[in-house]
N, C-alpha and C positions, 0 to 999 in steps of 0.2 A: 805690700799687702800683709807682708808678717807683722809690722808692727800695729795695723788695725786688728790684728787676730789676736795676739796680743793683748790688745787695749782691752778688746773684747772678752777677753777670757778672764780680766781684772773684773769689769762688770760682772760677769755670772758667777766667782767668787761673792761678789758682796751679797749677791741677789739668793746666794746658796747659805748666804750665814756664814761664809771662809771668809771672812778682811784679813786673816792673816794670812792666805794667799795675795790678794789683792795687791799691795803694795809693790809686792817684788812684779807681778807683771804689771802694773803699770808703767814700773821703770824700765822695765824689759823695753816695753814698748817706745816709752822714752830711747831708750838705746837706740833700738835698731830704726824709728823714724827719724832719728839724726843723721844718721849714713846713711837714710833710705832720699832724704828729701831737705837734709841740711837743716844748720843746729835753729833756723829762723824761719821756718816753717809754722804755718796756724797749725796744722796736726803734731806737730813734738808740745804747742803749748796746750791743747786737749789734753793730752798726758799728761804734761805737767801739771796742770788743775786737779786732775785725778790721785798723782801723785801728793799733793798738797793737802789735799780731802784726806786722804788716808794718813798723812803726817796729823795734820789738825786733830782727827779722833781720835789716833794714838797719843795726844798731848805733848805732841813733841812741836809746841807754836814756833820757835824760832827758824826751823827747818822748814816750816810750813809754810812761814811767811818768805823765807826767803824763797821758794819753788813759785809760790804764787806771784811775788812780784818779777819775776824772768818770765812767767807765763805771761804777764800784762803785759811786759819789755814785747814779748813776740809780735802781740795780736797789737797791741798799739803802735808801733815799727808797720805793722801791713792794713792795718784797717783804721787810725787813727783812734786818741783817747777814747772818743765818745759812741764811739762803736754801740751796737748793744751788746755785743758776745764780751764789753769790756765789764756789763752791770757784776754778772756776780761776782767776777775777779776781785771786782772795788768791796764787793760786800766781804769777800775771804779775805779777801787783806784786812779788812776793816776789824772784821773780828779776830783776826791775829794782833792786833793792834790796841785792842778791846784787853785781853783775857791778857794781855803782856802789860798792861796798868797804861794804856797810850791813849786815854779816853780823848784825848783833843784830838787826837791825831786819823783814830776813830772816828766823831764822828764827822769829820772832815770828808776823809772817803765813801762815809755812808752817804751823806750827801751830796758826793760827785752819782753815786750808783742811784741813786734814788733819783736826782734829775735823769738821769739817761734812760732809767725806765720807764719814768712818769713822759717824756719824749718819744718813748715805743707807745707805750700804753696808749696813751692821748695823744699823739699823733696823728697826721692825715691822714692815715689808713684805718678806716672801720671797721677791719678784720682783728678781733682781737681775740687770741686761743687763750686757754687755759693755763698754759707755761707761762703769758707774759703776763696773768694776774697773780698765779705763784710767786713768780719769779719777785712781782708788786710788794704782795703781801710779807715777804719774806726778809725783803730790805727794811721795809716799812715795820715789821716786828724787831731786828736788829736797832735800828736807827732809837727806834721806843727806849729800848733795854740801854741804849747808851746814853739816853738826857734821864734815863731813871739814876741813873748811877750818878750821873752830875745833879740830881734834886730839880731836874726842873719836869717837876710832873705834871703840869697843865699840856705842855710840850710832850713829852709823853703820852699822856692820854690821847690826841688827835693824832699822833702816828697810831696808835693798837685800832682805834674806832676807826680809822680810813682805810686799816690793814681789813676790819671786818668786813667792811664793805666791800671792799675791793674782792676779798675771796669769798663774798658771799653766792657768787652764779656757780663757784666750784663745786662739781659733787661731791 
């Protein structure tokens, strides 16, 4: 429970405008859900994506990417690659990958995350919230940014126009 309290108290730093609180409890939280529930638990890799987020906006991508890809090691070890809880991992990695000059490698990942979403999204279930068109649109404007940068802008363009679409029922 401490290190959900923890986690949590990372959240309401960011939400307070403190990220430089943030960081240090989300590793807290990292800490103590390794000894609370072992180092391979889906809840130490929650933290670690958090921890990575706040690596990432600090600019520090190499740390960032390396926190993100241990968090995918977890959730992919318990839920398999193609999880949905694996899409944004691939996108955070992706763009660690991205801003580190790895465009192929980039958009490799973007397009493992964008299948896996596009398979939630459109999938058999008709139930479709708000998060898993964000979540859509948000790979779907990465993915854009990364054939901009390799020049192939027809490609591009049909990722940003699907992204609108897709977030268009968002209020």
């Amino acid at each position: 429970m401490l290190g959900i309290s923890a986690h949590n108290l990372g959240v309401v730093s960011i939400l307070a405008g403190r990220d430089y609180e943030a960081l240090a409890l989300f590793q807290e939280a990292v800490d103590i859900k390794r000894q609370a529930f072992g180092k391979d638990h889906p809840e130490v890799a929650v933290s670690l994506d958090e921890v990575g987020v706040q690596l990432f906006a600090s600019e520090r991508f190499g740390e960032a990417l390396h926190v993100f890809c241990e968090s995918a090691d977890i959730l992919a070890s318990t839920y398999g690659s193609t999880h949905p809880r694996m899409c944004m991992l691939k996108n955070n990695i992706a763009c660690c990958d991205f801003v580190e000059g790895r465009g192929g490698r980039a958009a490799i990942r973007m397009k493992e995350a964008l299948g896996i979403q596009q398979k939630k999204a459109y999938g058999s279930s008709s139930n479709k919230n708000e998060l898993d068109l964000l979540h859509m649109a948000i790979v779907l404007n990465n993915a854009g940014y990364v054939k901009v940068s390799g020049k192939r802008y027809d490609e591009a363009r049909t990722d940003f126009e699907e992204a609108l679409l897709v977030s268009s029922p968002i209020p």
